[in-house]
C-alpha positions in Angstrom: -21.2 16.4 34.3 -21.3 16.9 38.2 -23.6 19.4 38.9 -22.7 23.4 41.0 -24.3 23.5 44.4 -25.7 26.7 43.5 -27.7 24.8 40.5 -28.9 21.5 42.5 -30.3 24.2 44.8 -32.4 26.0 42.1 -33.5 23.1 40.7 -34.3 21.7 43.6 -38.3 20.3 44.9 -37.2 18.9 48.4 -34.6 19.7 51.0 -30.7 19.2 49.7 -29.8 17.0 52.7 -25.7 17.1 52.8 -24.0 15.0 55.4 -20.8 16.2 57.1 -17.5 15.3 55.7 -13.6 15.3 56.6 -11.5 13.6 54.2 -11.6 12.0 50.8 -13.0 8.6 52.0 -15.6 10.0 54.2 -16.5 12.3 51.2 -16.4 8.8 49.2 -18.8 7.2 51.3 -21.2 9.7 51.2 -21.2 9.9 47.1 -21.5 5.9 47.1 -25.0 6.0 49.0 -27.2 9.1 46.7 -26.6 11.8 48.9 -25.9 14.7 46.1 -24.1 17.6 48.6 -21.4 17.8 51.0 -20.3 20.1 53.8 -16.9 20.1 55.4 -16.7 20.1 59.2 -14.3 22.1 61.1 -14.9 19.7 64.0 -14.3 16.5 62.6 -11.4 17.8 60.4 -9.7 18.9 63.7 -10.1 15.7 64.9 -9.3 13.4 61.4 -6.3 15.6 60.3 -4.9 16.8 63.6 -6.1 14.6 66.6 -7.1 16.8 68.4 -10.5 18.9 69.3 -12.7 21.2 67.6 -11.1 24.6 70.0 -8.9 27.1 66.9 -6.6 24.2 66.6 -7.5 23.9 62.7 -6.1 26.7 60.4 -6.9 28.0 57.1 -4.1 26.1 55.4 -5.4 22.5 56.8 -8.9 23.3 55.6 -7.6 24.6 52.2 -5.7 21.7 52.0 -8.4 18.9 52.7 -11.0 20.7 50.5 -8.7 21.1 47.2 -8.2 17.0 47.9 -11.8 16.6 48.2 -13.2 18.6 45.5 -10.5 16.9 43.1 -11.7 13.3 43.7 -15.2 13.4 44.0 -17.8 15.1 42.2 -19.9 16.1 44.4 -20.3 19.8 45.6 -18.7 20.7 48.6 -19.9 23.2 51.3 -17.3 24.4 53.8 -17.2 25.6 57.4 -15.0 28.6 57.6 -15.7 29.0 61.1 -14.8 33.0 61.8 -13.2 32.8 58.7 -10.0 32.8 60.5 -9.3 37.2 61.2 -10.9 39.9 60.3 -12.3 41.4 57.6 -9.0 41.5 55.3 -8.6 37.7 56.3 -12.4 36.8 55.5 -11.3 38.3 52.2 -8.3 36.1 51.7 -9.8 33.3 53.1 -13.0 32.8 51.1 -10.4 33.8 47.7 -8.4 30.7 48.8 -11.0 28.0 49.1 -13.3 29.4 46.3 -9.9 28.3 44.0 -9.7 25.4 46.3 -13.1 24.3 45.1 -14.9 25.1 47.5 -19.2 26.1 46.3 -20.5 27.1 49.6 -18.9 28.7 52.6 -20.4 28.9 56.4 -19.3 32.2 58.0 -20.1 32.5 61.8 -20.3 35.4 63.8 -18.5 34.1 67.1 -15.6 36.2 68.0 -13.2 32.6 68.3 -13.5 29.3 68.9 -12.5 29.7 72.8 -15.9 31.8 72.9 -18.0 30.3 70.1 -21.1 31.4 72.7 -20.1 34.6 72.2 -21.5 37.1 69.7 -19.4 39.4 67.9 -21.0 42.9 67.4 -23.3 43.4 65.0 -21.0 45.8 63.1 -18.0 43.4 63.3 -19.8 40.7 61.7 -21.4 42.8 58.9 -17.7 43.7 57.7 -17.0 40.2 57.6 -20.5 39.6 55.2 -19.5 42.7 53.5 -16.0 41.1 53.0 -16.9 37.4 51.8 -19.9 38.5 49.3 -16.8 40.7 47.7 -14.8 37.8 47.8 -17.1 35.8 45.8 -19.3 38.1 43.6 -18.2 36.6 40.0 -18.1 33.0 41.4 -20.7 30.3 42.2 -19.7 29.6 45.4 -22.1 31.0 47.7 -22.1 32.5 51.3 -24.0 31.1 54.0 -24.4 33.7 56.7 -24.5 31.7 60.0 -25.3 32.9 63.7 -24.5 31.3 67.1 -27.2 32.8 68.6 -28.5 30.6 71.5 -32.6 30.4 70.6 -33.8 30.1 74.0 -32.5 33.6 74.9 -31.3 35.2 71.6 -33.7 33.8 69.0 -34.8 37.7 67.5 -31.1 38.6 67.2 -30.1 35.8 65.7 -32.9 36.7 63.3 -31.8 40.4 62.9 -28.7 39.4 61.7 -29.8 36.7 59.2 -32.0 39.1 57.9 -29.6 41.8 57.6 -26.8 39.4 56.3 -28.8 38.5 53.4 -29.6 42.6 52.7 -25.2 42.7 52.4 -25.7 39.6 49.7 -25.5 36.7 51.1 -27.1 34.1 50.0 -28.4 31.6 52.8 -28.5 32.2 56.4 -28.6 29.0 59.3 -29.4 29.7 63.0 -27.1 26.8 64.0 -28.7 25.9 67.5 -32.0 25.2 65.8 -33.5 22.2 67.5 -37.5 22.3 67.0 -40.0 23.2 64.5 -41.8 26.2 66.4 -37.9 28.2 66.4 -37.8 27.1 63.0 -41.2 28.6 62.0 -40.0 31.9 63.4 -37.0 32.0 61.8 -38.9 31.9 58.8 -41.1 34.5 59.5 -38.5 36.7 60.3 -35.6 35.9 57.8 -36.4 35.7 53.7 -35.0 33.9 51.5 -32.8 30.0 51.8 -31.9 29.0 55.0 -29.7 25.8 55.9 -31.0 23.6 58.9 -28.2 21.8 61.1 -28.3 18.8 62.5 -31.2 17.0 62.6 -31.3 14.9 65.5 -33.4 13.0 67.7 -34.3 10.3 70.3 -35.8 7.0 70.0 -36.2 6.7 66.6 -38.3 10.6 67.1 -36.6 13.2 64.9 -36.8 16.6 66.2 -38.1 18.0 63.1 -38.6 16.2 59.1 -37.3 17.7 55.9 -41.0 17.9 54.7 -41.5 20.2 57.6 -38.8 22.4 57.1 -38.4 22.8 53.5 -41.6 24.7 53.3 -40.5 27.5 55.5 -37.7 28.2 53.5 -34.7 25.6 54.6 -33.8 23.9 51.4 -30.1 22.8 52.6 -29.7 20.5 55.7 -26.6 19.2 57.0 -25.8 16.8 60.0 -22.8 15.0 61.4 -22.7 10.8 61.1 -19.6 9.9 59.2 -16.6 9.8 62.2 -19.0 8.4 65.0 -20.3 6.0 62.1 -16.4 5.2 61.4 -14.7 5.3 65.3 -17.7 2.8 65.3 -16.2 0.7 62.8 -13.2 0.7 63.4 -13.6 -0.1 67.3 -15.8 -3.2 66.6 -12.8 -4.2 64.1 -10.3 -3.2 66.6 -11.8 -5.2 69.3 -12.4 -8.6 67.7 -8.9 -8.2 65.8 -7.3 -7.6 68.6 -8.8 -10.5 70.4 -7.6 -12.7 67.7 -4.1 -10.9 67.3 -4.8 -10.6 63.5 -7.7 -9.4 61.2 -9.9 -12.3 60.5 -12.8 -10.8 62.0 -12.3 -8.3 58.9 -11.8 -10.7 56.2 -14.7 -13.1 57.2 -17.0 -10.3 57.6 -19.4 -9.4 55.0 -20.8 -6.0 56.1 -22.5 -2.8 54.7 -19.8 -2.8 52.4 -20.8 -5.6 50.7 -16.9 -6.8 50.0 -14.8 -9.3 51.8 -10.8 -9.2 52.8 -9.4 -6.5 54.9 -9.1 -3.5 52.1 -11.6 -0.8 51.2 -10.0 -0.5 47.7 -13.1 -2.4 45.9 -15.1 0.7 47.4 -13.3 3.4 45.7 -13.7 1.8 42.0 -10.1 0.7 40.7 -11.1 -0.7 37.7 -12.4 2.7 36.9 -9.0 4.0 36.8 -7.8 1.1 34.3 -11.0 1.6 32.3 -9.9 5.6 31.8 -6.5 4.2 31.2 -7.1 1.9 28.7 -9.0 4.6 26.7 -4.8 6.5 26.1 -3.2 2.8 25.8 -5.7 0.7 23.8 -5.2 -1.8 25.9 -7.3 -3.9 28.9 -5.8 -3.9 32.5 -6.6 -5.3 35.9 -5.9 -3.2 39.1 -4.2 -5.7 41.9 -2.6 -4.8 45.5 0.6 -6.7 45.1 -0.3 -8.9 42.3 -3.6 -10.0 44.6 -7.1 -9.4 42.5 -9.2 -6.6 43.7 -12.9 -7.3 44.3 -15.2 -5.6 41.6 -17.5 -2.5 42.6 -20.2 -3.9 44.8 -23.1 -3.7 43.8 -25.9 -1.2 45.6 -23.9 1.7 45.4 -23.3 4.6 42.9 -21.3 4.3 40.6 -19.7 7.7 39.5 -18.1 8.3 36.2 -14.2 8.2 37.1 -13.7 11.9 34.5 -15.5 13.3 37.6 -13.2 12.1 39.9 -9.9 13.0 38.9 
């Protein structure tokens, strides 16, 4: 049985590390490699579902959308970016409401005033009514709230502070500075702000991370997220693109044997078909083979989890 987000954190002895997700493949690929968490982006959903960039394009229904699709087909918990949780207080309400039935078991409130000024703060006050307004929303639930700040640390790291702190007095039950980028901000934080924290984004240069998770989870930040998957797949597909295009048809593809560990030119092997006809054959009584067309279907490659197909569907 899949596992809440709220209970992998309480169990937990080591930093939940959840990578970034924006559809039901990229959410796929992350379940097939361990990870055990999942976060949502706004960014690369704006980009995935719409085409365009990461500035209020995305609304409430696209997000509610992607994250009931998600949260039906893999078992994974899924954390969501709400961003300002799309109005006021009464929206903040509605929205967290929505997504909670959507599936959703964490959701990232930010206290910018819109995308078009994501520097800028909203008052204090303002953003308190939004807290006050999601903890409502999901008292009763296990979905929890994770109070975040855009506070810039090199000029605003104490209020960024004040209002995690404060956040987590309203209920809520982690708080991230989002432009963390170094271990001494990080130490602060914890100093100044009880109880779980998120860290974003670990990054680095040269192979040098800017901090570990053995670093941080000490101080208190026992969630980390970070953003891989639609680089890692524009990537793909570009080197694929390229060399198909060259050729004017996709043998590249086929002949290429690559992290996926499958040949031909479909993902399908990836997502477990057999699975589906092994459920099936549990109502009929009777053995079937999954093809595309009448064409076999490679089996599950090996190296990868394998999740029970109940939790999937």
């Amino acid at each position: 049985m899949a596992k809440k987000l709220k209970e992998l954190l309480n169990q937990a002895t080591c930093c939940l590390v959840a990578p970034c997700v924006y559809d039901c493949a990229s959410a796929r690929a992350v379940e097939l490699v361990g990870f055990k968490a999942m976060m949502l982006s706004g960014g690369e959903l704006s980009l995935a579902m719409n085409g365009v960039v990461d500035y209020g394009f995305t609304n409430l229904n696209d997000i509610e959308w992607m994250v009931s699709r998600i949260s039906q087909t893999s078992p994974l918990p899924l954390a969501v970016d709400i961003e300002d949780g799309f109005g006021g207080p009464l929206a903040v309400y509605r929205t967290c409401k929505r997504l909670v039935r959507a599936g959703a078991q964490a959701l990232q409130l930010e206290d910018s005033s819109d995308m078009e000024e994501s520097t800028s703060l909203l008052p204090r006050e303002a953003y308190y009514a939004k807290v006050k307004a999601a903890v409502a929303a999901l008292k009763g639930t296990d979905c929890i709230l994770i109070a975040r700040t855009n506070a810039d640390p090199s000029t605003q790291l104490d209020e960024g502070c004040e209002r995690c702190r404060h956040a987590i007095e309203l209920g809520a039950d982690m708080t991230t500075v989002v432009k963390l980028s170094n271990l001494e901000d990080a130490k602060h934080v914890a100093r100044q702000v009880p109880g779980w924290k998120m860290y974003p984004d670990v990054k680095g240069r040269s192979g040098v991370p800017e901090v570990t998770v053995d670093e941080i989870y000490p101080l208190g930040f026992n969630f980390m997220t970070m953003h891989y998957l639609l680089k890692a797949a524009m990537d793909g597909m570009l080197e694929h693109g390229k060399q198909n295009f060259a050729q004017q048809g996709c043998l590249y593809t086929c002949d290429k044997k690559d992290a996926t560990g499958i040949y031909g030119d479909s993902a399908t092997p990836l997502f477990d078909p057999q699975g589906y006809m092994e459920l099936e054959g549990r109502f009929t009584g009777k053995r079937k083979s999954y093809t595309i067309v009448g064409n076999d279907v490679e089996a599950f490659p090996e190296g990868f989890v394998r999740s029970a197909i109940d939790d999937r569907l």
